[in-house]
Structure formats: structure tokens, C-alpha cells
C-alpha positions, 0 to 999 in steps of 0.5 A, a space after each residue: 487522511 481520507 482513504 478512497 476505497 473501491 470493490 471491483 471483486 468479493 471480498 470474503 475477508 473476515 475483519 474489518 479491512 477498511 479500518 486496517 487499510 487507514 491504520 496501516 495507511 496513516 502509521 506508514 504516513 507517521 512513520 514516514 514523518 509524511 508533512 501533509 494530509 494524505 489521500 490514497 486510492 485502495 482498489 480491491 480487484 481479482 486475479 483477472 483484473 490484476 493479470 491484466 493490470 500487470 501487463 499492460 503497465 508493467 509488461 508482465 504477463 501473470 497475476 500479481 498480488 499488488 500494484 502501486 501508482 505513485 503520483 510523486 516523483 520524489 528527489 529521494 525515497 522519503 524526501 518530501 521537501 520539494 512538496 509545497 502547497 502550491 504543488 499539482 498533487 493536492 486535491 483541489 477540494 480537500 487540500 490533501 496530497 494525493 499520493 497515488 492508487 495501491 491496486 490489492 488482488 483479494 485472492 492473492 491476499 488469500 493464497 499468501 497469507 496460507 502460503 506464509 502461514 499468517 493470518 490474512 490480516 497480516 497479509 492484507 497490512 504486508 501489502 498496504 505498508 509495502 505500497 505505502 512505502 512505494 507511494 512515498 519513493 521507496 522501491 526494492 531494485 537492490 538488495 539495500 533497497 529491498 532490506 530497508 523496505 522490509 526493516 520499514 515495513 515491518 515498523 508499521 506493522 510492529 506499531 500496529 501489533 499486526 505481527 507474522 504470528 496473528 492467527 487473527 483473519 
């Protein structure tokens, strides 16, 4: 699995983000019983970036605190049989799928994290499984679809022993 990792802001988080962003990465992968090697592009921006990001691909005028670009266009969340290794998805040089960007706004991380009562930490792997999970078909446009998000993500984070009560930033 390679993680393609990029700072367009300060990042004042106090753990070792890069390792916690391929933890959460490759548990969502195992979880999600994905059949390839993976590539994921994480870029860690701020509240102006992200505001701008968020409306011109989602039309939406104020920040957000993530954004997921797939690449895949799915049958199914979580189907991958239409994947095959001659698919354009897979990078020519490493032979991995290439799933999509996660896009992070580091100050949203913050505020959340203070806001929910967890650790930074815990909002940082949140953000990452849930983007993992839109990069592999999920979406939460309905109730169903939000509660089985929520029950997937919280597995990854559970594997992890990354839970809601960690005071760990």
C-alpha cells in the first residue's frame, strides 16, 4: 500500500499522523476485503483551501472538514469484481489501484476532536476510514446507508484500538 502524502498547511498534530493515516488505510483495505494493493493520495490543507474545494466541486460555500475523490466507480459499495488488472485504475509503475484523493482540513480535525470530546487522534483515523469507505463505494445519503458507514467505521477504528475515549492527540 503506498500512501502519497502532501502538506499544504501546518500540521501541529502532536502524533505521528503518517503511520496512523496507513494504519487506518490498510485496516479499512482488510476490512473491506479490498483484493488489490492500494495507492491513496492524503492532502492535509487548511480552512481556506478546503472552503474553496468545497464549493467548486460540491457547490457548497463554507469549510468542511474532508473531502473524498474516488476514482472507482463501483457496481456496489464494496464490490470490486468489475476490477481487473487490465482496469485504467492501476498505476502503470507500481501495479496498485489507485483509489482516489482524501482531501483533510487540519483545523477541522482540531475543532472536532474539542467539539466531540476525543483526542485528536481519534478524529484524524474518524476522517480517514470514513474517506476510505467513500473511495471503496460507500456513501451515507440515507439513513441505512449513514448507519452502515458508521457500523464500518467504527470496526476499522475498533481494530485499531483507536476508540471515542483516547485522550491520546
Amino acid at each position: 500500500m503506498t500512501l502519497l502524502l502532501e502538506e499544504e498547511t501546518e500540521v501541529t498534530l502532536s502524533f505521528d499522523y503518517a503511520s496512523v493515516a496507513k494504519a487506518v488505510i490498510a485496516e479499512a483495505l482488510k476490512q473491506e476485503d479490498f483484493p488489490y494493493e492500494a495507492e491513496v493520495s492524503l492532502t492535509l490543507t487548511g480552512l481556506d483551501e478546503i472552503h474553496e474545494m468545497n464549493r467548486e466541486f460540491r457547490e457548497i460555500d463554507r469549510p468542511t472538514d474532508v473531502l473524498s475523490f474516488p476514482q472507482i466507480d463501483y457496481p456496489a459499495p464494496g464490490d470490486f469484481s468489475e476490477l481487473t488488472d487490465e482496469s485504467d485504475v492501476f498505476n502503470p509503475d507500481t501495479g496498485e489501484c489507485m483509489l482516489g484523493d482524501i482531501v483533510l482540513c487540519i483545523p477541522k480535525v482540531l475543532e472536532q476532536a474539542k467539539e466531540y470530546g476525543h483526542s485528536n487522534k481519534r478524529e484524524f483515523a474518524f476522517l480517514i476510514a470514513h474517506s476510505m469507505l467513500h473511495l471503496m463505494g460507500y456513501d451515507h445519503m440515507d439513513e441505512a446507508e449513514r448507519l452502515d458507514m458508521e457500523a464500518r467505521q467504527e470496526k476499522i477504528l475498533q481494530a485499531l484500538h483507536i476508540d471515542r475515549d483516547s485522550k491520546e492527540d
